[in-house]
Structure formats: C-alpha cells, structure tokens
N, C-alpha and C positions, 0 to 999 in steps of 0.2 A: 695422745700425748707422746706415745713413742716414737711415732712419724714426725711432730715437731722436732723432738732434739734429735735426729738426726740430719733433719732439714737445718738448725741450727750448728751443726756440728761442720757440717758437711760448707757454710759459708762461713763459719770462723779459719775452717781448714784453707779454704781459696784464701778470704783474704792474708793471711800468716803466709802466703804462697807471694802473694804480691808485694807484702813488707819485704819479705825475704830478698827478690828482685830487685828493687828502687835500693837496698843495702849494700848490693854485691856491685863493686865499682865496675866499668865498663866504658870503654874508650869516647862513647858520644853517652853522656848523659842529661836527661832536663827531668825538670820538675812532673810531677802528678798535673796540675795545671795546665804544663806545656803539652806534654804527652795528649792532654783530654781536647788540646785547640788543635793538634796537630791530625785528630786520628777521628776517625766515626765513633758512637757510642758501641759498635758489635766488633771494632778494629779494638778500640780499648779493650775491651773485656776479652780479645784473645791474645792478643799482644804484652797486654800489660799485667794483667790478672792470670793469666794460664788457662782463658774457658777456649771450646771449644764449637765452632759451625757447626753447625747441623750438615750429614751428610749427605753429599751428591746436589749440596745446595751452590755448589764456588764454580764458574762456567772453567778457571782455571784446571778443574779436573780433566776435561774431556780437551782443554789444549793441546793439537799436533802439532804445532807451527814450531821451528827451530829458533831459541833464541835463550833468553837467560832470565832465571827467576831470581826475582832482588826481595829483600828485606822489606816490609810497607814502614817501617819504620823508619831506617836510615840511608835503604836505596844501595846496601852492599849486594853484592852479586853473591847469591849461595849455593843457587842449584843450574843444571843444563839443561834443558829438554833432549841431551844423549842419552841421560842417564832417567830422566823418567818414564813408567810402564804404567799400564792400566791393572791395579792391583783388585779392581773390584769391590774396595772398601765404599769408595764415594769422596775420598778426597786424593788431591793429588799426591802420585808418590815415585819415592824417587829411587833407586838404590847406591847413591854417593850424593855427597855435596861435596860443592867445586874445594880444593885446599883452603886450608884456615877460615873458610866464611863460618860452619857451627861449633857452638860450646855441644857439649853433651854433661850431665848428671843425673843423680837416681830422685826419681819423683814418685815418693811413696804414698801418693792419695788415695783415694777410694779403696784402702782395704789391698793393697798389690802394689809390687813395685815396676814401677817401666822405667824406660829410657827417656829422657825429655831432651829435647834438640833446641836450640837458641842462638839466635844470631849472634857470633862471638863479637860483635863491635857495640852493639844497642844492647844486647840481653834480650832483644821481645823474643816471645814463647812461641815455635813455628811448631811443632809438633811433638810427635816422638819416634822411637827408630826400636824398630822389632827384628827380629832374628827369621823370616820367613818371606823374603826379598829372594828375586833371582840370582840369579851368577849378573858379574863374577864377585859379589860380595856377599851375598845372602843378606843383604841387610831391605831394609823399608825403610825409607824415610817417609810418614806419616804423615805430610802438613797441611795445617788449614790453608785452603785457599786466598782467603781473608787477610793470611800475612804477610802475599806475596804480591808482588808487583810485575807482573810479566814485559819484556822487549824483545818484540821477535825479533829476528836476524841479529841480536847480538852474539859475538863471540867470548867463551872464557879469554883472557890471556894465554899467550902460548898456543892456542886454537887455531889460528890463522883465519 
C-alpha cells in the first residue's frame, strides 16, 4: 500500500510539472495536441512532461562529429559539439550552451533540488546542469538525447 502512494505521489508530481510548463508563456507555443502530433510518444514525455531516457540509450551520446545541437522541439540551436565531453553519465553533456538558447530553474522533484535546463524559446525540458563539469565552467549540462536534434558541420553564429 506504501509503494502505491508513492507510485501515485510521484505521477501527480510530473504531471503538476507539466501543467506548470504549458502555463509559463514562451516565445513558440502549441497546444498538448499539437505538441503530441509534432513529437514521439518517449519525445513527449521528456520534452513535455520533464521524464527522462534511459541512460547510454541516445546514439547522440557518443557523437564526435563537429556541428550544432538544436531543440527536437523548435529546432533552436543550443549546444556546440566544442563544448561537449564524454562525462560518463550515459547521456550527452555539455559544459556551456550556445548564448540565450537555455532557461535554467530549481526543480525540486524526487526529494532534492537540481537545476533543470530548457529551451528558452519552446520551454521543452532538455536536461539539468550540475556543478561537476570541467573547466572552464565546471558546469554539466546533462541532456537527454531525445531532445536534441544534431547538424553536423553547423556553425554557432559568430563561429565562422
């Protein structure tokens, strides 16, 4: 019986996670509908809802090839392949996103608070960012696979 309400506890907490997102305006936004025609059913649920891929399951982890990681949602450019390192976690990570591409807030689920990163133009849910990242930022950026959209040989802006 105790394992149920937490099992319950724990999917009223997501979705109030998900209400919260569709509430927070943001520069491209659609419907729950739109979103569900636009995206996989395992894109939805990390995109939209805040779940998370199973690790070391995104081929985008172990990508070397130089180019730019976009949004799976809106197709904004948010990360380099300059800036990402093989953290050993299982998903891809990065230690910077390109200027203005992620929101950051505190996402206090499971009992603990983190950092949760999001495409500042859509809101979908790319990951989180932890304090145990190399130089020169010490940061992580933690994202699922899942939400990203790789082009190799793209360049940031200003990159050449």
């Amino acid at each position: 019986m105790k394992r149920r309400g937490v099992l319950a506890g724990l999917a009223a907490t997501l979705a109030s996670r998900g209400r919260a997102r569709a509430e927070t305006r943001f520069e491209i936004t659609r419907s729950p509908e739109e979103w569900h025609s636009r995206l996989t059913p395992a894109e939805y649920k990390v995109l939209r809802e805040a779940g998370t891929e199973r690790a070391f399951s995104s081929p985008l982890d172990k990508e070397k090839r130089a180019g730019l990681f976009h949004c799976k949602g809106c197709e904004l450019p948010l990360y380099s392949s300059a800036a990402k390192f093989d953290s050993g976690t299982g998903w891809p990570s990065f230690y910077e996103a390109l200027p203005d591409a992620v929101g950051l807030k505190a996402d206090r689920s499971f009992f603990m608070t983190r950092t949760e990163c999001h495409c500042r133009r859509c809101g979908s849910h790319m990951g989180h960012v932890f304090d145990d990242g190399p130089p020169p930022t010490g940061k992580r950026h933690c994202i699922n696979g899942i939400a990203l959209h790789f082009v190799p040989g793209e360049t940031a802006p200003g990159q050449g």
